[in-house]
C-alpha positions as CSV (number, residue, x, y, z in Angstrom):
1,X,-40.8,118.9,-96.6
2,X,-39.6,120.6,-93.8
3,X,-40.8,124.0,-93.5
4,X,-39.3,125.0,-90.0
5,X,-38.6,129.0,-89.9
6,X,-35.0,129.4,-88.3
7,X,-34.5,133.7,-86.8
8,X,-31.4,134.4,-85.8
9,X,-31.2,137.9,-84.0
10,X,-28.2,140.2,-82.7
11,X,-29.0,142.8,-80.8
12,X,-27.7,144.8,-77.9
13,X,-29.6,144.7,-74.5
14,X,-32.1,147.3,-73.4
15,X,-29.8,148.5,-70.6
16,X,-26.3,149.1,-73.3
17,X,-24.5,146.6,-70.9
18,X,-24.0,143.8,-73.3
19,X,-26.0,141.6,-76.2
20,X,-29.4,139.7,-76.3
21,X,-28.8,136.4,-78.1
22,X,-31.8,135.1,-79.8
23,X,-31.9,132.2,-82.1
24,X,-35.1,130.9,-82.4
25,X,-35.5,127.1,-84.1
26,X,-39.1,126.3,-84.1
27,X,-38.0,122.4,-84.9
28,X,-36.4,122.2,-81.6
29,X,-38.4,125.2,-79.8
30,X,-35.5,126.7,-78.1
31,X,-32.4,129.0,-78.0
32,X,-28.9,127.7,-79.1
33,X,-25.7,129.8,-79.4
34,X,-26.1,132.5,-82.1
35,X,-22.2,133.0,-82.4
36,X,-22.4,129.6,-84.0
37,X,-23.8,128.0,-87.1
38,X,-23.7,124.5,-88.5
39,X,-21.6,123.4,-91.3
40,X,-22.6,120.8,-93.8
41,X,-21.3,118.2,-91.7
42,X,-23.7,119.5,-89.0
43,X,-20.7,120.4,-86.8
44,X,-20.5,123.4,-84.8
45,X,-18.2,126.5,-86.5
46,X,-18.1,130.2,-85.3
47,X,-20.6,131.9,-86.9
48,X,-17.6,135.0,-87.5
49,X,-13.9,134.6,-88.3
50,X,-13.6,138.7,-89.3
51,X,-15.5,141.4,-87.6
52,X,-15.1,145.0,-88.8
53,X,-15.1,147.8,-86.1
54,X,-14.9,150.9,-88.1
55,X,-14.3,154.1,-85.8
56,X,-13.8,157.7,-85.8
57,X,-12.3,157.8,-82.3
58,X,-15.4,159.3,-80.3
59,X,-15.6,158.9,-76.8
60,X,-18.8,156.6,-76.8
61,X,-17.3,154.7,-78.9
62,X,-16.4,151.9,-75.5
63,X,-19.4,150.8,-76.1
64,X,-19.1,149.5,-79.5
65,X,-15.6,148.0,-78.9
66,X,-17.0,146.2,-75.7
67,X,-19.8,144.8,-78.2
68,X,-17.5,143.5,-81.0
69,X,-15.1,142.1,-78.5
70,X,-17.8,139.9,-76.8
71,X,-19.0,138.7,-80.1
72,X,-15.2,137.9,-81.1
73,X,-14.4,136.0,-78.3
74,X,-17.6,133.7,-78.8
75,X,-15.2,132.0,-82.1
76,X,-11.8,133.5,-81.6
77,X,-12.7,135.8,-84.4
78,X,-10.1,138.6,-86.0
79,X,-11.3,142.1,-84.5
80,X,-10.3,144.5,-87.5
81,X,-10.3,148.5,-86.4
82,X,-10.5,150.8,-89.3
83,X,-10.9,154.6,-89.5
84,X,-11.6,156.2,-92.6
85,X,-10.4,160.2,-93.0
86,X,-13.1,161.8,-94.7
87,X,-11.6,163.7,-97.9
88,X,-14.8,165.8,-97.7
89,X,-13.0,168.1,-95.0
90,X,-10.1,169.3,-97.5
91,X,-12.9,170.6,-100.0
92,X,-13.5,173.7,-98.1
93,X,-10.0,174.4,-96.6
94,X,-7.7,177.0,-97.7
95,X,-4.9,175.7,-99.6
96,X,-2.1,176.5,-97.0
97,X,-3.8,174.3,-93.9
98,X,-4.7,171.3,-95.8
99,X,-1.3,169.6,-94.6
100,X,-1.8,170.6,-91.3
101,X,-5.4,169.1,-91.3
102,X,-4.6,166.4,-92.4
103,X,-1.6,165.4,-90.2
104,X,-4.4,166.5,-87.2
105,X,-6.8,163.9,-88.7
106,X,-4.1,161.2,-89.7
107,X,-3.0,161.2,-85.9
108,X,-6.7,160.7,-84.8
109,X,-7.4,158.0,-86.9
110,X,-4.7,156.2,-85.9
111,X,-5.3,157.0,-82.0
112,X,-8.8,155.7,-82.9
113,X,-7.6,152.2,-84.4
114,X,-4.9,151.7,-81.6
115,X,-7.5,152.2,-78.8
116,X,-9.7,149.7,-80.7
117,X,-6.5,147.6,-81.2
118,X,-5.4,147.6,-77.9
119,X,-9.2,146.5,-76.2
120,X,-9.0,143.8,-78.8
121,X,-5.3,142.5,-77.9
122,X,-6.2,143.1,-74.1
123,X,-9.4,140.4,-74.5
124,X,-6.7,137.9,-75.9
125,X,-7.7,138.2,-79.9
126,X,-6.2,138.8,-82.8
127,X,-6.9,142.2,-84.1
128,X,-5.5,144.3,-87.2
129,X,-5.7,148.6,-87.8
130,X,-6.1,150.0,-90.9
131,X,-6.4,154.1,-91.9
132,X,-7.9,154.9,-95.2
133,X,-8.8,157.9,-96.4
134,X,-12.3,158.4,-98.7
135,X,-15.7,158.3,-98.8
136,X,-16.4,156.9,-95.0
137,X,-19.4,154.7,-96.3
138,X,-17.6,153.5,-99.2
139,X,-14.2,152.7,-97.6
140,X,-16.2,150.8,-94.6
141,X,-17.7,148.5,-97.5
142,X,-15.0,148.7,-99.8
143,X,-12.7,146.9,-96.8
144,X,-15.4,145.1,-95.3
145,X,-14.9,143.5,-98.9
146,X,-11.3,143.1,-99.1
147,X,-11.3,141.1,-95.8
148,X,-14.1,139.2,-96.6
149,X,-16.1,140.5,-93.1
150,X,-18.7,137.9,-91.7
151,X,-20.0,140.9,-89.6
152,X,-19.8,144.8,-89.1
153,X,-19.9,146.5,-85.5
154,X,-20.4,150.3,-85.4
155,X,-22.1,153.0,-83.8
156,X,-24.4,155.4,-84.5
157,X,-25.4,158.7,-83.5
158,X,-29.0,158.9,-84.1
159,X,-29.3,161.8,-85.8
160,X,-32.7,163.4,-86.6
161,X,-34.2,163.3,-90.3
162,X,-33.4,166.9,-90.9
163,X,-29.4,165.9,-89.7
164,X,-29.3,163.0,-91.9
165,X,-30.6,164.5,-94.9
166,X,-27.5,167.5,-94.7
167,X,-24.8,165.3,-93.2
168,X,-26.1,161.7,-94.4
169,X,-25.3,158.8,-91.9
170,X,-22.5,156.5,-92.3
171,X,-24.4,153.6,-90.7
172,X,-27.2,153.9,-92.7
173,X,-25.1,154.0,-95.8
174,X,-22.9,151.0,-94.4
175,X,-26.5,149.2,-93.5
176,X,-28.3,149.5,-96.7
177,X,-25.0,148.7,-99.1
178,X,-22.8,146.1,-96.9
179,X,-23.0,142.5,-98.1
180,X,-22.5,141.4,-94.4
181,X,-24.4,141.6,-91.4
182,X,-24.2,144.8,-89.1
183,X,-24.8,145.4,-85.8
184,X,-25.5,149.1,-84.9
185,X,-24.9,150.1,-81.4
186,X,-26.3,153.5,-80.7
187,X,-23.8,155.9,-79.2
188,X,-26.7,158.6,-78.0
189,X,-26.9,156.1,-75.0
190,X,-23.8,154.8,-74.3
């Protein structure tokens, strides 16, 4: 029986200028590439084929982008930018300025995937935009599902407990839901 303990860890570095690679094989006591895996015929495959970089267009969001882009380029992965419009914001809004809002937010959220779109096609990959408009933790997922994601890059804020527990946090929802891996870079230090 072979009872060998493979850990396979993501992470970005201590100084936020790129990613720690740790894959830890105690059969063969070393590192190997962690962007990718073995298939069944024990050949090397990239570990991702579809990364979701969900954004909202802030302006520490560089350092996510950066992040997904080096991971991409490890397996010629498909960078997909997607920026959900948060129909929360209309609840409160008087009637008349809800078209205006939202044109206002529809041209963000398109900014925010083209600037992920165009770091993406600048890096030599293939990337695709998408705008949705929803539930931000739910839409992430939801598409995260319809592409069939291998991995999730997104950033977070760090928000304290009291923050979180009025505003909720889209990473943690994404973190504790999504049926892929994540990897949270946090924008507070970027």
């Amino acid at each position: 029986m072979n009872t060998a303990i493979r850990r396979r860890h993501l992470c970005v570095s201590p100084d936020l200028t790129g990613l720690e690679q740790v894959d830890i094989d105690n059969r063969r006591g070393g590192y190997s590439n962690p962007f990718t895996s073995r298939s069944e015929n024990n050949r090397t495959k990239p570990m991702y084929d579809d990364i979701l970089v969900p954004t909202d267009g802030g302006e520490q969001m560089d350092a996510v982008i950066d992040a997904a882009i080096e991971i991409a380029a490890h397996g010629d992965a498909t960078v997909h930018a997607l920026s959900v419009i948060d129909r929360g914001v209309f609840l409160t809004l008087e009637e008349g300025l809800t078209d205006a809002v939202e044109s206002e937010l529809t041209a963000n959220a398109e900014a925010a995937v083209d600037a992920v779109l165009e770091a993406v096609e600048d890096a030599g990959l293939d990337g695709e935009s998408t705008v949705r408009h929803g539930r931000p933790g739910d839409e992430i997922r939801a598409y995260a599902a319809e592409i069939d994601a291998d991995l999730i890059v997104m950033g977070t804020r760090g928000m304290n407990g009291h923050e979180r527990r009025m505003l909720g946090s889209v990473s943690h929802d994404v973190i504790t839901e999504a049926n892929c891996q994540t990897l949270v870079v946090p924008l507070n230090h970027a």
